[in-house]
N, C-alpha and C positions, 0 to 999 in steps of 0.2 A: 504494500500500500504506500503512496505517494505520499509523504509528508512526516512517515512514524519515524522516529529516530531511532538508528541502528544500538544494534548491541555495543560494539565499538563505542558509539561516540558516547554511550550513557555510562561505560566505564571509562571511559575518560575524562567524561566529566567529575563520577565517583574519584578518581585519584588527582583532582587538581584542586575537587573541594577540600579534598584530606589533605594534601599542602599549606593550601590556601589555611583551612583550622590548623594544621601545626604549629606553623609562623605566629597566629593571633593566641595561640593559645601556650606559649611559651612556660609561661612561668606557671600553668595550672598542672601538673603531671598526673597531681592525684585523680582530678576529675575526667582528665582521657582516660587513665588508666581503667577508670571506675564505670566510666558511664559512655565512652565510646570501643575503647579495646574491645569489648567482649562482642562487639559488633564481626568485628574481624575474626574474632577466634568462633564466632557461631558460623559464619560462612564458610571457613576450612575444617570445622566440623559436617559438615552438609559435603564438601568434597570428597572429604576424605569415607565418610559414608558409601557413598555412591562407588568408589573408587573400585575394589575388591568384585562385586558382582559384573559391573559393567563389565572391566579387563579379563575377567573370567569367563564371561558368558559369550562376550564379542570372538574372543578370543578362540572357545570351543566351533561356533560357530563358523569361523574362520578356516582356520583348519582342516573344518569336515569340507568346508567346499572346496578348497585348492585340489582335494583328489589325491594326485600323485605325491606322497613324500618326495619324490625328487624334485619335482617343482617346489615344495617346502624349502626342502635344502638351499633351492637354487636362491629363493627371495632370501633366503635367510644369510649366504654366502654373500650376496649383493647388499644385504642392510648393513653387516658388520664390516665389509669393506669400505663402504663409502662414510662410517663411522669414525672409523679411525682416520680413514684418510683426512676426513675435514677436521677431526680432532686436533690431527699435526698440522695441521696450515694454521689453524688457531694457535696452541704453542707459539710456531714460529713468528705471526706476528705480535702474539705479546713481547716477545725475548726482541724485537725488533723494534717494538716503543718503548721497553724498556730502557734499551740501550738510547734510543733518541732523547728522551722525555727525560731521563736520566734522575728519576726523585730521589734515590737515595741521599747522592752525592749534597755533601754540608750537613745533613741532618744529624742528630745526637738523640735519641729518646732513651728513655729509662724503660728495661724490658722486666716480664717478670719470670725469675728464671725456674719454677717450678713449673710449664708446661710440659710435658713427655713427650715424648717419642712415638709417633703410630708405627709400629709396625707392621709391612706390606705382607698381606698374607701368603703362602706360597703355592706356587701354581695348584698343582695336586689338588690343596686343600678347596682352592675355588670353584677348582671344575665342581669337585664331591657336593660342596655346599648348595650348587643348582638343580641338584636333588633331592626334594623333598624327605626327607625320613618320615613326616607326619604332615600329609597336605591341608589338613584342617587346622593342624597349626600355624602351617606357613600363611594359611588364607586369614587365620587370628592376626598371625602380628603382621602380617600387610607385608610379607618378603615378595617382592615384584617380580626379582627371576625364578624363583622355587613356583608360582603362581602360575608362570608363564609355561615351563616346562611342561607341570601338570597337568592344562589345560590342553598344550601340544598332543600329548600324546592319548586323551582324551581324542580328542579331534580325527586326528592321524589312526586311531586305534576302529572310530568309525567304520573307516575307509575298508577295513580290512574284515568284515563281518556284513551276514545278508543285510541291504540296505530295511530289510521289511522290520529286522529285528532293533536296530537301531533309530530308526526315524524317529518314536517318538521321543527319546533325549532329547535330539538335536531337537527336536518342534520347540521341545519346552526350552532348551536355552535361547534359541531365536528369539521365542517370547521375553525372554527374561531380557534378555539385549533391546529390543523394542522397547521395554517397559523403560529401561535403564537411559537411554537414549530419551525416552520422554519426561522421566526425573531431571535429567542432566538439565533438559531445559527450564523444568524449573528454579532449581537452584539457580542456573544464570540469570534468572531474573533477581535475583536476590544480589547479583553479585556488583551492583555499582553501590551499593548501600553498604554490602561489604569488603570491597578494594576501600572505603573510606578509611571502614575501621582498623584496615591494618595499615594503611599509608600516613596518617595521624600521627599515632604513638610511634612511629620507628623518626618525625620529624621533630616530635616534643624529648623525643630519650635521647636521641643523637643530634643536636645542634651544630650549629654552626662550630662551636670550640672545638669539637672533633673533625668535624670535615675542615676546617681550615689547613693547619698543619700540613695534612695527607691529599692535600687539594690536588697534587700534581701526581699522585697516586690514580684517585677516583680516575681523576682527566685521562690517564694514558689507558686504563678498562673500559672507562664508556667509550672513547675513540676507536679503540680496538674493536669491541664486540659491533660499532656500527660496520668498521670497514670489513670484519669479516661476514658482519650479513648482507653487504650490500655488491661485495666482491665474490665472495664463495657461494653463496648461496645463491645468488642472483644469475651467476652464470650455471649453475646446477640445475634450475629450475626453467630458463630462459632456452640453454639449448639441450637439454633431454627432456624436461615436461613440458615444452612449447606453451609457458606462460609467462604471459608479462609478470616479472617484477613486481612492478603496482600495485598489479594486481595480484600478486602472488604475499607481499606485505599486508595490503590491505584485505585478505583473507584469513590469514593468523594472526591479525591482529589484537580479536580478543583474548586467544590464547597469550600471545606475548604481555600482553598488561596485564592478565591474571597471572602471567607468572612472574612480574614486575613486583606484582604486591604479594604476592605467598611464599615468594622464594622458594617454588618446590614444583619440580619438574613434573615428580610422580602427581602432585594433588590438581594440576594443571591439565592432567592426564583426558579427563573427562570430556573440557573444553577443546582441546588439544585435536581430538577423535571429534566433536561434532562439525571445527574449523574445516579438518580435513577434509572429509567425507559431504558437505553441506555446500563449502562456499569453492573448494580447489577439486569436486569432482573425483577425489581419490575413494574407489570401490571398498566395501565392508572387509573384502578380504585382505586384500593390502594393508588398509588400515588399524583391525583389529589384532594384526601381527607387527608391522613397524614400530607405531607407536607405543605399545605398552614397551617394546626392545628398547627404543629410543631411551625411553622416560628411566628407562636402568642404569641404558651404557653411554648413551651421545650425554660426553662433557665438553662442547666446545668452548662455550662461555666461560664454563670452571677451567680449563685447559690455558685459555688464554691469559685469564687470570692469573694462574700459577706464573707463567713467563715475565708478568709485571712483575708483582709481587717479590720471586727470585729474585730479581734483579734486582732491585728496590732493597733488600736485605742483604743483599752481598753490597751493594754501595754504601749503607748505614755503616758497616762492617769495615769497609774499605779493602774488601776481597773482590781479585781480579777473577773473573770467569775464563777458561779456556775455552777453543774451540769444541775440544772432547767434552767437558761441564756440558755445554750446550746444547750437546746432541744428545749426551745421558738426560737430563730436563725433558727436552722433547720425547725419549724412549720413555721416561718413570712415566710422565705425565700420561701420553697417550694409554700406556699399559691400563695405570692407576685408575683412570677414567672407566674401567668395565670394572672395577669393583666398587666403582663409590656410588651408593645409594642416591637418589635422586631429590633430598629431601635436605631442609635450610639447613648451612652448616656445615654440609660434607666437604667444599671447598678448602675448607678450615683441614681435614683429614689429610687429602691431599697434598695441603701446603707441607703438614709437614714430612707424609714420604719423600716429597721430592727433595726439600730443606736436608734429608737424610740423608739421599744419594748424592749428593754432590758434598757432603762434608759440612755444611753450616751451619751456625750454632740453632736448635730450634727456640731459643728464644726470638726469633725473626718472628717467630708465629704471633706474638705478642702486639708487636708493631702493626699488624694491621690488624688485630682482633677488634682495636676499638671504631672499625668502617667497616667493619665486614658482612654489614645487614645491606650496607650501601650497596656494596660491590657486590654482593650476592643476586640483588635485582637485575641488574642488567647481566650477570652471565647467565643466569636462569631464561632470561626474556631470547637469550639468544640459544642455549641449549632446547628449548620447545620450537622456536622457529627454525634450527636446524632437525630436529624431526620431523617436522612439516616438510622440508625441503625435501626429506632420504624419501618419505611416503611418494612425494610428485614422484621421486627420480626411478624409483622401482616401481610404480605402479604403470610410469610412464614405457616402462623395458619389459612388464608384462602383460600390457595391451589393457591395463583392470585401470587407465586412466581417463573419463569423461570428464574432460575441463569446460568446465560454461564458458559460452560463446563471448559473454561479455570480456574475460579473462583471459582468452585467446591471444598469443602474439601475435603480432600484423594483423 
């Protein structure tokens, strides 16, 4: 209808108001914290609800239709390679404004040296752990890859038994996907009222006296994460899913501002799958297998982050990186990206495996703890729209992409 205002621009308006209240409401904290925060934390309760059924059911559903396991494999081969591939181009342009933008260099901060050491779990162990031992547990604590497997082979296990025996599973999770799919849209209507609530208090708790400082921190993340999506992505999407850009932006774009404000790739999940599938055209089945993958293992955002951030602690430090430094960074980082969870924070984990593998002290973790709700926004915003982009590109290379005409390049 002519005239209604988009989902987009009502969360955007939602997140400018919440600015806009932060700024004016400075010195109140108790009263955001009391009477608007829980605004936010009720909306990512409603995501995170929805989250588990939908990824599961979509997901069964998915599966049973592709048919051939080897066409499985195939998407699945083509998701996680085009995953890490952008993961490292990200890396390397953080480590590439790092070095430009150069924040460390002059600065002195006080770190605080009782954070630990994460240590990287080891291969073996990770494979093992995407095996459920108990899938009702793993669907209790909301384990995303254990989730995913289960479901796979669910799906995949279909294929291989009379269709007469199995059909009605699959009817009911269809239904359940359908039902899930039409919650999803309810919640989103909820969702500019709460981007408020959580864009508010992350402006009244972290002020200006922290962003100032680390100013040149922020600036070289947010610059990165625009040019890696307007560079990487755009040509991923322009010449294999024959979509414009523009248009291909302005289609995840509610995704991207939900995951602006929730900082959480996995709770973004929801919106992430309606973006796809609704406005860029990407088919159920594509999309109920990418996305949930994405939302595990694509860390671009977080990826590139790391590459500032490194860098930014070794110049605090007045430690010179090598060429070899640099390309371990890039190796930790891209690895580290398939085990880190999708959810506020894990950046922070990250930081400091890689802080580990090159030698430095992880008190760096410190120096940017106190901006890291900052910086977490925009690589999240860009880890969801580089899942968006992998769904065009595979969906586009297995014939399961209907891009609206409006969206159409040339």
């Amino acid at each position: 209808m002519k005239g209604k205002m988009s989902l987009t621009t009502k969360i955007l308006l939602g997140l400018v108001a919440g600015l806009i209240a932060g700024i004016i409401l400075q010195g109140a904290p108790e009263f955001v914290n009391t009477f608007i925060a829980p605004l936010g934390r009720l909306f990512l309760n409603m995501i995170m609800m929805i989250i588990v059924p939908l990824v599961f059911s979509s997901l069964i559903v998915g599966a049973a239709s592709v048919g051939d396991p080897k066409t499985l494999g195939r998407m699945g081969g083509k998701t996680l390679a085009y995953y890490l591939l952008t993961t490292a181009f990200a890396i390397t342009i953080g480590l590439a404004l790092g070095s430009l933008f150069k924040p460390g260099v002059g600065l002195s901060m006080p770190v605080d040296a009782d954070i630990a050491a994460s240590e990287a779990p080891a291969l073996t162990e990770t494979l093992l752990n995407i095996i459920p031992r108990n899938a009702i547990s793993a669907m209790a604590d909301g384990n995303m890859l254990q989730i995913i497997v289960f479901a796979l082979f669910l799906g995949v296990a279909f294929n291989a038994i009379p269709k007469e025996k199995g059909q009605v599973f699959i009817d009911f999770f269809d239904g359940l996907a359908e039902i899930m799919y039409k919650v999803t849209s309810y919640v989103m209507a909820f969702a500019p009222i709460g981007v408020f609530g959580l864009i508010t208090p992350v402006v009244v708790n972290h002020g200006l006296s922290v962003l100032l400082p680390l100013g040149t921190v922020i600036a070289a993340v947010y610059i990165g994460c625009i040019l890696h999506a307007t560079i990487v992505y755009s040509t991923a999407v322009s010449v294999m899913g024959k979509i414009s850009p523009l248009k291909f932006f302005k289609g995840v774009a509610p995704a991207a501002i939900t995951a602006f404000s929730t900082t959480s790739s996995a709770g973004t999940l929801p919106v992430t799958i309606k973006c796809a599938r609704e406005n860029l055209g990407v088919s159920q089945k594509v999309s109920s297998f990418v996305l949930p993958l994405g939302a595990t293992i694509n860390m671009d955002g977080t990826a590139l982050y790391q590459g500032v951030s490194v860098l930014f602690v070794a110049q605090v430090y007045g430690v010179e990186l090598t060429m070899a430094q640099m390309g371990t960074i890039i190796l930790t980082a891209t690895l580290a990206s398939i085990g880190t969870a999708g959810v506020p924070g894990a950046g922070m984990i990250m930081l400091s495996l890689v802080l580990t593998s090159i030698g430095l002290p992880l008190d760096g973790v410190a120096l940017v703890a106190g901006i890291d709700r900052i910086l977490d926004m925009a690589r999240t915003s860009v880890n969801v729209i580089g899942d968006a982009s992998c769904a065009v590109v595979v969906a586009a290379t297995e014939n399961e992409l209907d891009v609206p005409e409006e969206a159409q390049l040339g």
